[in-house]
Every structure is written in structure tokens, then in C-alpha cells.
C-alpha positions in Angstrom: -39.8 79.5 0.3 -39.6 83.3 0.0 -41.9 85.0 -2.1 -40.4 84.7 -5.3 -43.6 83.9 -8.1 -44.8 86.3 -10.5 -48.3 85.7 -11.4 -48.8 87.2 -15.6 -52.0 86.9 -15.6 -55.5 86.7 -13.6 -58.2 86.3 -16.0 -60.6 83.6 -15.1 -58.3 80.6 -14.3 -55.1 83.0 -13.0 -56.8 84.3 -10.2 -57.2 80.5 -8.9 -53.4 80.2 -9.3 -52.8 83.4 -7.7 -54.6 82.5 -4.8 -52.8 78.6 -4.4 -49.2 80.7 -4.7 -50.4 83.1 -2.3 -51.3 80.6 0.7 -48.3 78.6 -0.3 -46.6 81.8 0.6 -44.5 82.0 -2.5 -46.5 85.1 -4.6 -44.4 88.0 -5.1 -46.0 90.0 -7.3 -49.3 90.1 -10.1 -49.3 91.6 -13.6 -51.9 91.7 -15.8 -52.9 94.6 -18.9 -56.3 94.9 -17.0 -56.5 97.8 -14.2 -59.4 96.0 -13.2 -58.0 92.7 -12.8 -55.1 94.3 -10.7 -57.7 96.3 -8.8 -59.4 93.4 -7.6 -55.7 91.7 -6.9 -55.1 94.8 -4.8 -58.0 94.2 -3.0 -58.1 90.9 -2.2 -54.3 91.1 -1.2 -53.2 94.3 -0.3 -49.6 92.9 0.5 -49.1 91.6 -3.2 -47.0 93.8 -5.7 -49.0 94.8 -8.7 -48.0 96.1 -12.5 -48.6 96.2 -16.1 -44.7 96.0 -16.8 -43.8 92.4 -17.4 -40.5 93.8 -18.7 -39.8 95.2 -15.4 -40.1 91.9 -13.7 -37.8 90.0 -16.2 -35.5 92.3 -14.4 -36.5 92.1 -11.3 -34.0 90.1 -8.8 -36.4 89.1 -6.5 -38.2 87.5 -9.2 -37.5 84.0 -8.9 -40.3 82.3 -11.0 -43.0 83.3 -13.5 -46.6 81.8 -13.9 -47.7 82.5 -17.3 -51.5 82.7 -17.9 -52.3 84.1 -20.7 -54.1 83.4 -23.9 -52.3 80.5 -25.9 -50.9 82.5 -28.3 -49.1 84.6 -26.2 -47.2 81.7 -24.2 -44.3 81.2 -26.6 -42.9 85.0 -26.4 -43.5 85.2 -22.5 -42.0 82.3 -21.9 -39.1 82.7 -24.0 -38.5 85.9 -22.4 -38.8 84.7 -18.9 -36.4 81.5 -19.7 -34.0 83.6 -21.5 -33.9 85.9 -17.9 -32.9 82.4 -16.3 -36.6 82.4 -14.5 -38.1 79.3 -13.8 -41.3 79.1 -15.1 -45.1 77.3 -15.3 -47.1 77.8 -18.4 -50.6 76.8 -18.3 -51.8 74.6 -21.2 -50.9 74.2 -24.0 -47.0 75.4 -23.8 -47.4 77.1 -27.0 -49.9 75.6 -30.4 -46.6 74.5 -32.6 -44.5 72.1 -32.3 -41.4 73.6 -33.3 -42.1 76.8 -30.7 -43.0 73.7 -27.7 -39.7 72.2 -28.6 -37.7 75.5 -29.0 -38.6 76.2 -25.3 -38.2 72.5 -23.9 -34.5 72.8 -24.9 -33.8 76.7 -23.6 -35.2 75.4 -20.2 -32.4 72.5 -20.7 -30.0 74.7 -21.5 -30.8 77.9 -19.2 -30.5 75.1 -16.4 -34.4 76.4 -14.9 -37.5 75.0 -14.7 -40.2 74.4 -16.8 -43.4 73.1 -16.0 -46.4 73.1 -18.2 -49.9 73.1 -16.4 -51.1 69.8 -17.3 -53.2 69.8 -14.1 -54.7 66.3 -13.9 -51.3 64.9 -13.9 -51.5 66.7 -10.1 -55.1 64.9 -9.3 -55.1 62.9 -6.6 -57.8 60.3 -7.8 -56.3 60.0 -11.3 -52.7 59.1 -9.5 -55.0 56.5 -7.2 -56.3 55.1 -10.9 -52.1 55.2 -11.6 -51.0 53.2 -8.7 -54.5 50.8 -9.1 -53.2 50.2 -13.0 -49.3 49.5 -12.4 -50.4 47.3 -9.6 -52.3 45.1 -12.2 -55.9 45.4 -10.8 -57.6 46.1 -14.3 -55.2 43.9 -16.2 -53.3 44.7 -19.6 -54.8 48.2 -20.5 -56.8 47.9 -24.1 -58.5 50.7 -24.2 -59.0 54.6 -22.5 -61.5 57.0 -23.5 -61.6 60.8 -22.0 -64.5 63.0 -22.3 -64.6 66.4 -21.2 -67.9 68.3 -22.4 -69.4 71.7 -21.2 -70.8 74.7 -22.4 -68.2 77.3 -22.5 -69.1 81.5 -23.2 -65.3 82.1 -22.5 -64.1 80.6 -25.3 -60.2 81.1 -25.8 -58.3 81.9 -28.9 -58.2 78.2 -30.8 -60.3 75.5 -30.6 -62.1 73.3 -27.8 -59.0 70.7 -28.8 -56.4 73.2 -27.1 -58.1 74.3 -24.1 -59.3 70.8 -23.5 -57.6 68.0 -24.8 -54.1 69.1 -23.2 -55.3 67.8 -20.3 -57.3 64.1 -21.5 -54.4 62.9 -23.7 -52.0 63.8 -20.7 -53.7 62.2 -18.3 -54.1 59.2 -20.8 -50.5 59.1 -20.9 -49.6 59.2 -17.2 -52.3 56.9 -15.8 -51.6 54.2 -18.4 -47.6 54.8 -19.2 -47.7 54.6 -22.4 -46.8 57.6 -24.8 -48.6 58.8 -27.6 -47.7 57.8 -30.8 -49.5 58.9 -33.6 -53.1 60.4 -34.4 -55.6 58.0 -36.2 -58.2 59.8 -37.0 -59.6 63.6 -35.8 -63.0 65.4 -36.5 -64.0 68.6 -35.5 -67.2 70.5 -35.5 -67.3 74.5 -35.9 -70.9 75.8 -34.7 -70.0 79.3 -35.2 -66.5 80.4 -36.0 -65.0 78.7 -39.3 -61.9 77.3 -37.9 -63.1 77.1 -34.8 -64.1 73.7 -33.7 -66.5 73.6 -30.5 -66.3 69.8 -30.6 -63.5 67.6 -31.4 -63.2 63.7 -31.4 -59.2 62.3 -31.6 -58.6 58.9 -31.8 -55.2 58.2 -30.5 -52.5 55.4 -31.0 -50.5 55.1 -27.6 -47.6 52.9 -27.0 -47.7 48.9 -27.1 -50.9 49.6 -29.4 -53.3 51.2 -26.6 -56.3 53.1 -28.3 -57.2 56.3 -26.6 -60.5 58.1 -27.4 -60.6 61.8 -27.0 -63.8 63.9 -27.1 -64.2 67.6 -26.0 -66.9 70.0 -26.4 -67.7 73.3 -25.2 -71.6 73.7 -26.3 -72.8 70.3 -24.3 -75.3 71.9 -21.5 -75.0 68.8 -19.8 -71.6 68.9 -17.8 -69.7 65.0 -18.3 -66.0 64.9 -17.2 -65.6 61.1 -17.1 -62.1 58.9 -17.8 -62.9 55.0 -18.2 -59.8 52.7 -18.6 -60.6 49.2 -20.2 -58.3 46.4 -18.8 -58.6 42.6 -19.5 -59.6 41.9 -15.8 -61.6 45.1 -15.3 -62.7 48.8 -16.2 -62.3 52.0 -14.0 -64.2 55.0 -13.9 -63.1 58.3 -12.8 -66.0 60.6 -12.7 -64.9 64.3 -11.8 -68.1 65.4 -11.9 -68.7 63.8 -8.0 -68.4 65.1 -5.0 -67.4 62.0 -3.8 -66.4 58.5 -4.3 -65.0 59.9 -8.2 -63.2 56.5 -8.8 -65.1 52.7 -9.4 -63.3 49.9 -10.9 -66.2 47.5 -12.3 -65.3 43.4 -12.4 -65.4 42.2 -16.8 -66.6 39.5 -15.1 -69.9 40.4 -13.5 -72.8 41.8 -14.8 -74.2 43.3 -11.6 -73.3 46.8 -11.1 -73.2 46.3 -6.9 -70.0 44.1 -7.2 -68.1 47.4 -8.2 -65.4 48.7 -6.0 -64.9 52.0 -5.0 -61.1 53.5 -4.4 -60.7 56.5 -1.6 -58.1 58.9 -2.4 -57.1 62.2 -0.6 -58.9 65.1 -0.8 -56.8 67.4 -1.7 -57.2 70.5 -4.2 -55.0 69.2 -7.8 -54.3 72.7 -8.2 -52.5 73.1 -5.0 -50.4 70.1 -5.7 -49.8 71.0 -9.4 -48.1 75.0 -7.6 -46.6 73.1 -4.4 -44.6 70.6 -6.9 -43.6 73.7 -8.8 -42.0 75.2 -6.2 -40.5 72.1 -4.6 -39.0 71.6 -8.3 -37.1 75.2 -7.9 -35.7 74.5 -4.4 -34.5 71.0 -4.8 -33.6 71.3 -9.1 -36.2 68.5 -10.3 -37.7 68.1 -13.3 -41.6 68.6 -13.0 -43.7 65.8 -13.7 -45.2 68.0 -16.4 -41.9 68.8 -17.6 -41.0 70.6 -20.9 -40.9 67.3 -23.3 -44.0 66.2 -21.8 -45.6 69.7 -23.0 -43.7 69.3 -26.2 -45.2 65.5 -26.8 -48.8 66.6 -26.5 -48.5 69.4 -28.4 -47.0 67.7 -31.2 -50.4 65.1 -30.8 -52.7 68.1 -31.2 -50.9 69.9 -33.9 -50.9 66.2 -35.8 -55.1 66.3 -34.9 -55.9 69.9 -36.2 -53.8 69.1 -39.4 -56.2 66.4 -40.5 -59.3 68.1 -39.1 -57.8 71.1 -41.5 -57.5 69.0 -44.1 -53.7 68.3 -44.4 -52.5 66.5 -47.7 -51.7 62.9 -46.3 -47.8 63.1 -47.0 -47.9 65.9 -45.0 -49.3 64.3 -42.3 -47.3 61.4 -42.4 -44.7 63.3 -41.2 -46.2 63.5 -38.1 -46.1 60.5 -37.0 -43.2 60.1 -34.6 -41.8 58.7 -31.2 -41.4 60.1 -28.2 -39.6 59.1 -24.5 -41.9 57.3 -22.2 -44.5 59.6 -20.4 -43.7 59.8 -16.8 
């Protein structure tokens, strides 16, 4: 593919994605309010275009494709403006932090006939897909039970809570490894250690489809890095520990008691992020819908929303109303 991809951008996390569409040979140009975040673009690839002027690019032909990474909040105007330009577009997570803006911008992609795929990365990992294939083909049984914890310390801390730089990515990978949707939120607590408002830790306990319970815990003050996914079946119970270097993904026997009659899954080794931009662009040349597609973005974002509202303190009619059904996650 020609270089086509605009990078808006390349903070901390963009300049990872900058450098996947780069080697993939699809980055066209870079633009970020930051001289020194260009100046360091400019350095590291001289034969990258470089600017400040996101308008410019909307308008720019050989524009193709725009990566948004920028702060949450920002994500619903850019990609608005990008859609309504007919661009095809990846937003990291979340797609926006409201429901109504998520949905708003699932149907313009529809209806602008482009692309849109939301960063849901682990949807892109290759051991989580092995866990995917290892759950469809029955080896852990009828699924009960999935818990996702994802705990750090974090000085970077973004605009909203841990919940919606985190949880994006446990409750969609919940979702895809187990195939059933997201229903409602049962319960949601959140702990705010130094901002009012702004919870560092957050537990969700989640109703998925055919009655699957989902636990959800995040945190960015735990100085002890634990990145762990366990799936509970009636024959057996996987691990996926992205903390390891290797051998990420056991599946332990209900059955025995010995931990040395586990199994452990290979996978390939292959970086999720490259994946997740390599999809992307194979979604643009042959017109398929990303596996982290608009109403996917739209569905989890309509989860957390639920979650802050009774961490906020929502009136319980109000939250009723956010109880809903969505289409099955792919």
C-alpha cells in the first residue's frame, strides 16, 4: 500500500504506532501541537512529512487514513472531522467517553462508506486469539467465569479515570475470547487517591451474555506490575499472563490439584501492535469491517459509561436505562 496514513499524534503511545505504520510502509505524514514531538519525528524519519495543521491534511488528497492519538477527549471532534473528509480512520481507545458521541461516529463511518477501527489492541494479540480458538474448540468447557486485571503504577495519567485508559481493553478482550457480549454493569467501585473524580483503581463487575460473569479490576498506583486474564470453564481454567516473556498462556485441569499437570499453549510471536495497524490497512484495501469495528467501540463504551454512572453515584432509574443489548462481539 502507498503511503497514505496520517499519524495525529506521538505522545507516549503514538510514537509506537508511528513506527508499526512506518515499517508497514503506509506513514505519510505526522502531526502533533508539540515542535518537539515533531522534532524528534523528523529525526528519526527524515522522509516522513511533518505539521501542526490537521486541517491541512483533512484536505490533503494523498491522505488516505488518519490514526488518531490523542487525549480521550479530543477523539470525538478529530474523528468526526476526519470521517466527514471520507478518511478512514483508527482511534485509539476509548472511541470517545459518551455513548451517544461513540454511536454518532459508528453510524457516519456507515454511512460515509470508510473505515473505522477503534484500538482495542488485545483483540490483535496473538496468545489471547490462541485462548479464542482453545475456548470455541471446548477445551475449558462452558465458560462461567473471566476475570481481567490490569494493575501498574502510572505518572502519565490521562484525562479520565484508570477505567478509560484501561478497562477498554479487559472488557474487550473478555468479549472476544469468550463470544459473548456485554450486557449490563452489576456493580462498579472506584477509588480516587488524589484527584476527586479521578479514580486510580476501579473494580467492574460485568454481566456478559448467556449469564457469564466478568470481573474487571484496573489500577494505576499498584508498584507491582500484574497483567493477568484467567477464564473459568467447567472442564478447566486458562491463564494468560502478559507479564512473561514466554510461555504467557496455561490451561490448568478442575480436575487435578497438582500444578505440574498444566498445559502450556505456544502461539506466535508476533508484536499485537503490528497486527492491530497491518489489519487496518488490509481493512482499507479490501473494504472490511475491522474486528474492532465501530459498534464494538460503541458497545464498550456504553459498559464504561454505565460503570462511572454508579461509581458517580447515579439515581438507580437513571441507571436502569442503561441496561441494554447489543449484537454479538466478534
Amino acid at each position: 500500500m502507498k503511503k497514505c496514513v496520517a499519524v495525529v499524534g506521538c505522545g507516549i503511545w503514538g510514537k509506537n504506532i508511528v513506527r508499526n505504520f512506518y515499517n508497514l510502509g503506509a506513514l505519510h505524514s505526522v502531526c502533533d501541537l508539540d515542535k518537539e514531538n515533531l522534532k524528534m519525528i523528523n529525526e528519526l524519519y527524515s522522509d516522513v512529512e511533518t505539521t501542526s495543521d490537521f486541517e491541512g491534511l483533512l484536505n490533503n488528497p494523498e491522505v488516505k487514513a488518519f490514526c488518531i492519538v490523542t487525549p480521550s477527549h479530543t477523539h470525538f471532534s478529530l474523528v468526526r472531522k476526519a470521517l466527514l473528509a471520507h478518511k478512514h480512520v483508527y482511534v485509539e481507545k476509548p472511541i470517545s467517553t459518551s455513548s451517544q458521541e461513540a454511536l454518532e461516529l459508528k453510524e457516519l463511518a456507515q454511512k460515509m462508506n470508510v473505515q473505522l477501527l477503534v484500538g482495542h489492541l488485545l483483540l490483535y494479540h496473538p496468545a489471547v486469539n490462541r485462548l479464542k480458538m482453545l475456548i470455541a474448540q471446548g477445551v475449558l468447557g462452558e465458560i462461567k467465569y473471566a476475570q481481567s486485571d490490569r494493575l501498574n503504577i502510572n505518572y502519565f495519567k490521562n484525562d479520565r479515570s484508570v477505567m478509560w485508559d484501561l478497562a477498554p481493553h479487559d472488557v474487550s478482550m473478555i468479549a472476544h475470547v469468550t463470544g459473548k457480549a456485554p450486557l449490563k454493569v452489576l456493580n462498579a467501585v472506584g477509588v480516587a487517591s488524589e484527584f476527586e473524580n479521578i479514580f486510580d483503581i476501579t473494580h467492574l463487575t460485568i454481566e456478559f451474555e448467556d449469564g457469564l460473569i466478568g470481573q474487571v479490576s484496573d489500577s494505576w498506583i499498584h508498584p507491582q506490575k500484574r497483567v493477568a486474564l484467567l477464564v473459568r470453564g467447567t472442564k478447566a481454567t486458562a491463564i494468560l499472563d502478559d507479564t512473561l516473556q514466554e510461555g504467557k498462556l496455561k490451561v490448568y485441569d478442575n480436575k487435578k490439584n497438582s500444578q505440574k499437570d498444566i498445559e502450556v499453549f505456544d502461539y506466535l510471536e508476533i508484536e499485537p501492535l503490528k497486527l492491530e495497524c497491518q489489519h487496518f490497512l488490509n481493512c482499507i484495501e479490501h473494504n472490511k469491517t475491522p474486528r474492532s469495528d465501530g459498534e464494538n467501540g460503541y458497545m464498550i463504551v456504553k459498559i464504561l459509561e454505565s460503570a462511572e454512572n454508579i461509581m458517580l453515584g447515579a439515581k438507580k432509574e437513571e441507571l436502569d436505562n442503561h441496561e441494554f443489548k447489543v449484537s454479538r462481539a466478534k
